[in-house]
TORZA-269461 format. One record per residue (C-alpha): residue number from 1; residue in three letters; z, x negated, y; chain. Coordinates in Angstrom, 1 decimal. Example, Ala and Ser with C-alpha at 12.3 -4.5 7.8 and 13.67 -1.06 7.14 Angstrom:
2
nr:1	rest:Ala	Z:7.8	X:-12.3	Y:-4.5	kette:A $
nr:2	rest:Ser	Z:7.1	X:-13.7	Y:-1.1	kette:A $
//
This chain:
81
nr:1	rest:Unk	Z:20.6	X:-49.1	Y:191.0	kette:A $
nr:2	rest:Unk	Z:21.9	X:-46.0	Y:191.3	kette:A $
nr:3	rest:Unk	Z:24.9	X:-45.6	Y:194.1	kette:A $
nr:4	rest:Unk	Z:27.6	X:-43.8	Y:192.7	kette:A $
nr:5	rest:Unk	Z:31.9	X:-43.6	Y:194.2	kette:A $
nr:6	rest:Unk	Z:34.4	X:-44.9	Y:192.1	kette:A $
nr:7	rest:Unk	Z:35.9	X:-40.8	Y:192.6	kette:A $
nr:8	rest:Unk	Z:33.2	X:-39.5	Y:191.0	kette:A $
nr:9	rest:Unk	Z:32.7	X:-41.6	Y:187.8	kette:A $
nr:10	rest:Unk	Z:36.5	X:-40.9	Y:187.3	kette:A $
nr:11	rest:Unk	Z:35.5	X:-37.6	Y:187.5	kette:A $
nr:12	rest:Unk	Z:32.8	X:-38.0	Y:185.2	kette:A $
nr:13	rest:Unk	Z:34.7	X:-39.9	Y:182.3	kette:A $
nr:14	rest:Unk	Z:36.9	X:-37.0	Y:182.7	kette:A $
nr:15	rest:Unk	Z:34.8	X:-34.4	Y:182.6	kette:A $
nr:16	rest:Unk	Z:33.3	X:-36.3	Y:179.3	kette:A $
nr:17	rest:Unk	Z:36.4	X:-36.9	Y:177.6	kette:A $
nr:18	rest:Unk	Z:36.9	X:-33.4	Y:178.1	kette:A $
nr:19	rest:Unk	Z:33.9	X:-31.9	Y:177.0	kette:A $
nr:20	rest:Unk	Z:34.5	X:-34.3	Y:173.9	kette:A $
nr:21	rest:Unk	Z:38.1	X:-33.4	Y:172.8	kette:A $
nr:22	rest:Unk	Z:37.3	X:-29.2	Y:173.5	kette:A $
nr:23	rest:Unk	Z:34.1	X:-29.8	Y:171.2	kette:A $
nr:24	rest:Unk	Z:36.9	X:-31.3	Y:168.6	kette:A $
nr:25	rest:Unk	Z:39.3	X:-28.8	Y:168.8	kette:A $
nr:26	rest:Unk	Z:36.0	X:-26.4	Y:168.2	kette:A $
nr:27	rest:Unk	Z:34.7	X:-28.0	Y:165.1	kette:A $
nr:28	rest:Unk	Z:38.0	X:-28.5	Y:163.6	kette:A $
nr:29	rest:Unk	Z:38.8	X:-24.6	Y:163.8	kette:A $
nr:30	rest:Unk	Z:35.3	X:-23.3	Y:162.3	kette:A $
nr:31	rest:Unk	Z:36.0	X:-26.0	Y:159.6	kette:A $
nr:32	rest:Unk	Z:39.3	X:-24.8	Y:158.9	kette:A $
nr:33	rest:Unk	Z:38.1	X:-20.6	Y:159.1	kette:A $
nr:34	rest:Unk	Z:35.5	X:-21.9	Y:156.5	kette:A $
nr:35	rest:Unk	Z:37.5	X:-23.4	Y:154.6	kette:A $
nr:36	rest:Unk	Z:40.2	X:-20.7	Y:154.5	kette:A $
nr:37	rest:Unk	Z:37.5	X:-17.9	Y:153.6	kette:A $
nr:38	rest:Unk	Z:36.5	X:-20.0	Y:151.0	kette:A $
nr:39	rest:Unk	Z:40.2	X:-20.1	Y:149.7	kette:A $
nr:40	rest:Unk	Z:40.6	X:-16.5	Y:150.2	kette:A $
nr:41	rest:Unk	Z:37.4	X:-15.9	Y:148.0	kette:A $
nr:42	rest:Unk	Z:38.4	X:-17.8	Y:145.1	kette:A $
nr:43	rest:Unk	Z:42.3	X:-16.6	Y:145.0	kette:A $
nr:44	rest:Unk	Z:43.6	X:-13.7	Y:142.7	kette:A $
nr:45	rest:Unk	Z:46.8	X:-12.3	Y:142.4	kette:A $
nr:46	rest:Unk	Z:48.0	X:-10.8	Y:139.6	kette:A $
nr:47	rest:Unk	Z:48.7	X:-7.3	Y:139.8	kette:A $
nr:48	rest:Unk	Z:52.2	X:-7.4	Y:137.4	kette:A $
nr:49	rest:Unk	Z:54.0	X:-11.0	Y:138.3	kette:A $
nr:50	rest:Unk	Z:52.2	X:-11.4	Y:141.8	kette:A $
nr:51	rest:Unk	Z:50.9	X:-14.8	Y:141.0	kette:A $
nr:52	rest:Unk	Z:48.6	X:-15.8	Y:143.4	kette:A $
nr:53	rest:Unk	Z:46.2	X:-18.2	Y:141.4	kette:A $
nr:54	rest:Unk	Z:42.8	X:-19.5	Y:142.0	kette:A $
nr:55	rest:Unk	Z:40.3	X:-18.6	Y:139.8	kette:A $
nr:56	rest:Unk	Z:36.8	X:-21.0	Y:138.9	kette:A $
nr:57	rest:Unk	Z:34.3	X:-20.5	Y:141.4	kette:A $
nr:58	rest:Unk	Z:31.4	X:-21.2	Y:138.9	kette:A $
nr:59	rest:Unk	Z:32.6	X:-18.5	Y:136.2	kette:A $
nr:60	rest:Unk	Z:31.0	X:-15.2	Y:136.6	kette:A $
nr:61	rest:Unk	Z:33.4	X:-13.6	Y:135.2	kette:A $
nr:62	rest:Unk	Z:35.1	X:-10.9	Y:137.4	kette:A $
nr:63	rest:Unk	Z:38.0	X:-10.7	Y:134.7	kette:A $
nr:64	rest:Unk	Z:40.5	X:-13.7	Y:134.7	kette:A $
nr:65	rest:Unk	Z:43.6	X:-14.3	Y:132.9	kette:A $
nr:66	rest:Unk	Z:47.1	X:-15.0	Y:134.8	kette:A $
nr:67	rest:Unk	Z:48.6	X:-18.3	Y:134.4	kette:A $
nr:68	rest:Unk	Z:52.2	X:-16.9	Y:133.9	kette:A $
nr:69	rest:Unk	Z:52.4	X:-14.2	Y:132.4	kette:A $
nr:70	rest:Unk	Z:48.9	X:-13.9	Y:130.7	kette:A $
nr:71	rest:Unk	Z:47.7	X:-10.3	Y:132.1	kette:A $
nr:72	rest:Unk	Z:43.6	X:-9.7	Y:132.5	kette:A $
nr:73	rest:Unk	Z:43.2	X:-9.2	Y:136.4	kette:A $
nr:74	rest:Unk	Z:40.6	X:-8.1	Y:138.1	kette:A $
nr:75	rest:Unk	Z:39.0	X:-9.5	Y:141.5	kette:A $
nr:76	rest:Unk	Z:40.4	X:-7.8	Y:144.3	kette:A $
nr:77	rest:Unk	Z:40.4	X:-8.5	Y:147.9	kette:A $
nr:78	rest:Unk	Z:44.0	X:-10.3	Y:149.3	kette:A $
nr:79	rest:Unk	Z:45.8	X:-8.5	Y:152.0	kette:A $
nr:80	rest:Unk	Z:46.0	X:-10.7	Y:155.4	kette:A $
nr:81	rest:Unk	Z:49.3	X:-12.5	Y:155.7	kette:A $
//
């Protein structure tokens, strides 16, 4: 048996439960960057109402009509908020 303080497995189980909610927080904001690139890929805004609408990723069409007012757009890259 190994001899171990009480001190030090509280330290332990801290230093886990730690380790486990910083590797969370980690995953949870690469998932979210992914998943806010992949947004930012797939939205347009039209270039005469300002629409911002999301376009289907499986078309291969760079041309896409607006939703509102019905103007061809073209895929360009949104500005950062």
């Amino acid at each position: 048996m190994i001899p171990i303080h009480l001190s030090d497995l509280i330290m332990l189980f801290m230093a886990v439960g730690v380790t486990v909610v910083c590797l969370l927080w980690f995953w949870t904001f690469v998932r979210e960057r992914r998943r806010e690139t992949h947004r930012r890929r797939i939205a347009i805004q039209c270039r005469i109402c300002a629409t911002a609408y999301a376009r289907d990723p499986k078309s291969k069409s760079s041309v896409t009509i607006c939703p509102v007012c019905h103007t061809p757009n073209e895929r360009n890259r949104l500005r950062p908020i």
